[in-house]
KENULUM-965199 format. One line per field, with one value per atom (N, C-alpha, C): y, x, z; residue in three letters; atom name. Coordinates in Angstrom, 1 decimal. Example, Ala and Ser with C-alpha at 12.3 -4.5 7.8 and 13.67 -1.06 7.14 Angstrom:
v = c(-5.7|-4.5|-3.3|-2.2|-1.1|0.0) $
u = c(13.2|12.3|13.2|12.8|13.7|12.9) $
w = c(7.8|7.8|7.8|7.1|7.1|7.9) $
residu = c(ala|ala|ala|ser|ser|ser) $
atome = c(N|CA|C|N|CA|C) $
This chain:
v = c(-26.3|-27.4|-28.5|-28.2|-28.9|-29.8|-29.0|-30.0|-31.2|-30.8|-31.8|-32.6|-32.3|-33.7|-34.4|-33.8|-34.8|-35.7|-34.9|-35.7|-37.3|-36.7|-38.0|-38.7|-38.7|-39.2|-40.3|-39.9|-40.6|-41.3|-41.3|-42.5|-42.7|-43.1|-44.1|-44.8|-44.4|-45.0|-46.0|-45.4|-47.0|-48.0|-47.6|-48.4|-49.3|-48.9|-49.8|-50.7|-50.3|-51.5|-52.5|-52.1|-52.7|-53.7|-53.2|-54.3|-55.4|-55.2|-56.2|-56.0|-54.6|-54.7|-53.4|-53.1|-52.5|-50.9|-49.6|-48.6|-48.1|-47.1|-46.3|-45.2|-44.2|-42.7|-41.9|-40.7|-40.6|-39.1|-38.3|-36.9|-35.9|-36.6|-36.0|-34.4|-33.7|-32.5|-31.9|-31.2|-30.5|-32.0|-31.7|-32.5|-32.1|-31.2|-30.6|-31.5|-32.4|-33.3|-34.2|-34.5|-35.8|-35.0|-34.0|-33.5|-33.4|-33.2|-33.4|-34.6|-35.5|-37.2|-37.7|-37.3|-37.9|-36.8|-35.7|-34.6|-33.9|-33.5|-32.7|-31.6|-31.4|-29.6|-29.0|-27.1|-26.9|-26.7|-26.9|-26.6|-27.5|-29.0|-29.5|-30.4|-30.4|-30.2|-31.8|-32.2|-33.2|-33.1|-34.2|-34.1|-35.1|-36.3|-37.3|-39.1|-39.3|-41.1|-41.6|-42.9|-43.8|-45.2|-45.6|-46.9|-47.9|-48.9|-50.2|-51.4|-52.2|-53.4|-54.9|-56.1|-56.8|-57.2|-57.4|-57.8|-58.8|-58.8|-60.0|-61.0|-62.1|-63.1|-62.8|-63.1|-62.9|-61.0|-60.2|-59.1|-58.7|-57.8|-57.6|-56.4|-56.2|-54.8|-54.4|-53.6|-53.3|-52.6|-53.4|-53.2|-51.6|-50.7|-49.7|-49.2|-48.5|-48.4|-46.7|-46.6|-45.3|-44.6|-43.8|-43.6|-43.1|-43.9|-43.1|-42.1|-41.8|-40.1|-39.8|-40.4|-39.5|-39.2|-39.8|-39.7|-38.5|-37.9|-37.1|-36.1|-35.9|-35.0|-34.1|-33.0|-32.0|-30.9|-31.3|-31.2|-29.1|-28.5|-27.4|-27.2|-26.8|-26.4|-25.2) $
u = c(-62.6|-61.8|-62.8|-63.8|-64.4|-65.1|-65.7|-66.2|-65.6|-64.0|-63.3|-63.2|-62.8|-63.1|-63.9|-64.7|-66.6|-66.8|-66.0|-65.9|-65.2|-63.8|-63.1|-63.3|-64.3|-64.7|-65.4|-66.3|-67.7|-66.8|-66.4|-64.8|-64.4|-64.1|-63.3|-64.4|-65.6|-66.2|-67.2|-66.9|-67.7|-66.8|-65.3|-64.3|-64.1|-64.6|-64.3|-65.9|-67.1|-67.8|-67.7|-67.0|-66.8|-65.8|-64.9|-63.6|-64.9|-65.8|-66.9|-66.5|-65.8|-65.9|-67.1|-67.3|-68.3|-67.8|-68.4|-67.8|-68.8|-68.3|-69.4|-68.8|-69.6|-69.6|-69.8|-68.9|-69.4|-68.4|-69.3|-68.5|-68.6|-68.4|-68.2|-68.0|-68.9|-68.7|-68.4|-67.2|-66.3|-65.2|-65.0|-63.6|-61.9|-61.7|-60.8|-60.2|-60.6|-60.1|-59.2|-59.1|-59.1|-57.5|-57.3|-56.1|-55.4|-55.8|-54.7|-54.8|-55.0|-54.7|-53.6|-54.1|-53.2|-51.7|-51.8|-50.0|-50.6|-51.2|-51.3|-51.2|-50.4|-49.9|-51.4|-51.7|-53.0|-53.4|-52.7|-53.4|-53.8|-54.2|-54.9|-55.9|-56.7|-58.3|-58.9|-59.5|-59.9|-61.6|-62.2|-63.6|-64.7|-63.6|-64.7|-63.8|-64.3|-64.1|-64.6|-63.8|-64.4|-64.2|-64.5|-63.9|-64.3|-63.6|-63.8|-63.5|-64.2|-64.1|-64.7|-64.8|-65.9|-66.8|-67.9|-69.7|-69.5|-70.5|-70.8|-71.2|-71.4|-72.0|-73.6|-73.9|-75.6|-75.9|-75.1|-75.2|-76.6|-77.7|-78.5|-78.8|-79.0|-78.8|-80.2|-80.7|-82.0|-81.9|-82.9|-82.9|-83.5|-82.3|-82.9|-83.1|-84.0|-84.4|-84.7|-83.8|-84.4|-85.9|-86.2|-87.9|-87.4|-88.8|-88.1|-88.2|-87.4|-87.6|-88.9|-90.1|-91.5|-91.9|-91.3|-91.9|-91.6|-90.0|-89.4|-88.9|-89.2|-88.6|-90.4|-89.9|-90.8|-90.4|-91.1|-90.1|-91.6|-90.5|-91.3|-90.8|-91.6|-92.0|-91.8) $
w = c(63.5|64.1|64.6|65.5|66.2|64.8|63.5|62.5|62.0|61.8|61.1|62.3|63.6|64.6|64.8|64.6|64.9|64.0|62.4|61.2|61.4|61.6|62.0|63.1|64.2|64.7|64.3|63.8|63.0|61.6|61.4|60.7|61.8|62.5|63.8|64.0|64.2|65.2|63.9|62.6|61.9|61.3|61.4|61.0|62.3|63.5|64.8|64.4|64.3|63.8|62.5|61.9|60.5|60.7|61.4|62.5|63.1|63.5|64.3|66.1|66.5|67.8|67.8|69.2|69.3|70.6|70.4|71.0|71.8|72.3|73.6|73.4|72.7|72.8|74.5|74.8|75.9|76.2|76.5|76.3|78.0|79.0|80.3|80.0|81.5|81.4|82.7|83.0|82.2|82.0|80.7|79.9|80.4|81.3|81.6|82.2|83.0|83.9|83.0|82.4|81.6|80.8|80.7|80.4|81.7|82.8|83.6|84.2|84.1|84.5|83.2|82.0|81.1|81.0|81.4|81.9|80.3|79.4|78.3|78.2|77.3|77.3|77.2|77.5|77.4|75.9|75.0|73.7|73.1|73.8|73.5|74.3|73.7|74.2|74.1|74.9|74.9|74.4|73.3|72.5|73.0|73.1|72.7|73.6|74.9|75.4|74.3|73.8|72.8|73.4|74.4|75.2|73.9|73.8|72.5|73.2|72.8|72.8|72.1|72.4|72.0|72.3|71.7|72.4|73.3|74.3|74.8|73.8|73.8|73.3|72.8|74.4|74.6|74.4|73.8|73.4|72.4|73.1|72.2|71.8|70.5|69.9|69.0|69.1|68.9|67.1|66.2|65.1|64.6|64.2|64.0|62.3|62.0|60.5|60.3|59.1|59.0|57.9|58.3|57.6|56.0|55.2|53.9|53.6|52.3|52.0|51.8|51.1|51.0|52.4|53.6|55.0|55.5|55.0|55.9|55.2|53.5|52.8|52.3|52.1|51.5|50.1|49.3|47.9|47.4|46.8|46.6|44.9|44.5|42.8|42.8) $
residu = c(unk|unk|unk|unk|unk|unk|unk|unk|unk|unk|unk|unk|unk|unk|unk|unk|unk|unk|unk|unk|unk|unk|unk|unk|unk|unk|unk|unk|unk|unk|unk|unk|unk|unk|unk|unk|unk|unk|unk|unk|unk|unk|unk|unk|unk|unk|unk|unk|unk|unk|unk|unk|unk|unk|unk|unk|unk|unk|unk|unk|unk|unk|unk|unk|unk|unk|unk|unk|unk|unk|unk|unk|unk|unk|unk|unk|unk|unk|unk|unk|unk|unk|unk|unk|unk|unk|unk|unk|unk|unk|unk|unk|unk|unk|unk|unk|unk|unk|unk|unk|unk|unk|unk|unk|unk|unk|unk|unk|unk|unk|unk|unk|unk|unk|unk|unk|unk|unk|unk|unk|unk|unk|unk|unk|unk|unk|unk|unk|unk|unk|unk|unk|unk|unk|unk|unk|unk|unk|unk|unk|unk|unk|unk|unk|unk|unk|unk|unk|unk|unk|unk|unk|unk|unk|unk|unk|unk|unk|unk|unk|unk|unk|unk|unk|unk|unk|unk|unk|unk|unk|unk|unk|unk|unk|unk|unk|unk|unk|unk|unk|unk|unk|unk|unk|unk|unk|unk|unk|unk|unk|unk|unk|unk|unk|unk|unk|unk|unk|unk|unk|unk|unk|unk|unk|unk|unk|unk|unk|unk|unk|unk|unk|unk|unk|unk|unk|unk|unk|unk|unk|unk|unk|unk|unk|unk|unk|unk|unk|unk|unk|unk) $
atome = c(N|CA|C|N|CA|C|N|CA|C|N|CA|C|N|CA|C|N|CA|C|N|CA|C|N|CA|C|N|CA|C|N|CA|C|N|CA|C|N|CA|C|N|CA|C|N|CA|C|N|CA|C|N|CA|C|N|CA|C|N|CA|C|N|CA|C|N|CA|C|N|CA|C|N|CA|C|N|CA|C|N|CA|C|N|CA|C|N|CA|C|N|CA|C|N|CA|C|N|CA|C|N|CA|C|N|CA|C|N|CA|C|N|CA|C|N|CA|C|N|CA|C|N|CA|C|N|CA|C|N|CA|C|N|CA|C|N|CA|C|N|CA|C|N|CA|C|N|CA|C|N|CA|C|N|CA|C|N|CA|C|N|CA|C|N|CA|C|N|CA|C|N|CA|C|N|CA|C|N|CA|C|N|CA|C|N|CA|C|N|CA|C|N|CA|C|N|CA|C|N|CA|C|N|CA|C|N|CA|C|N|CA|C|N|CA|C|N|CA|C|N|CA|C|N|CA|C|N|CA|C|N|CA|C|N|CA|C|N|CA|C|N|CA|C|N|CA|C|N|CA|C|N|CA|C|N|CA|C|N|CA|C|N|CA|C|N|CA|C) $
């Protein structure tokens, strides 16, 4: 269970950048709390805050790049 939610997470969370707003991952511990502020029956479990919204203007976001495969792959014969 917890795969397929991490799954569909990570789909929410690039369909909310692809919209052009921007999210904040954020997984408080213990999560328990957060079922009893919202009244939730116990069989369900709280994973993942995703607060959303839009950038600031002056919003700056740091260009990140990933390394290529001859850098980070190791091939065997």
């Amino acid at each position: 269970m917890q795969e397929s939610v991490g799954l569909a997470c990570g789909f929410l969370l690039t369909a909310i950048h692809n919209a052009g707003l921007v999210a904040l991952t954020h997984t408080p511990s213990p999560m328990n709390f957060l079922s009893k502020i919202l009244n939730r029956p116990e069989h369900e479990k709280p994973f993942l805050l995703i607060p959303v919204g839009y950038p600031a203007d002056n919003c700056l976001v740091p260009h990140l790049s990933r390394k290529p495969l001859d850098e980070v792959a190791v091939y065997y014969e």
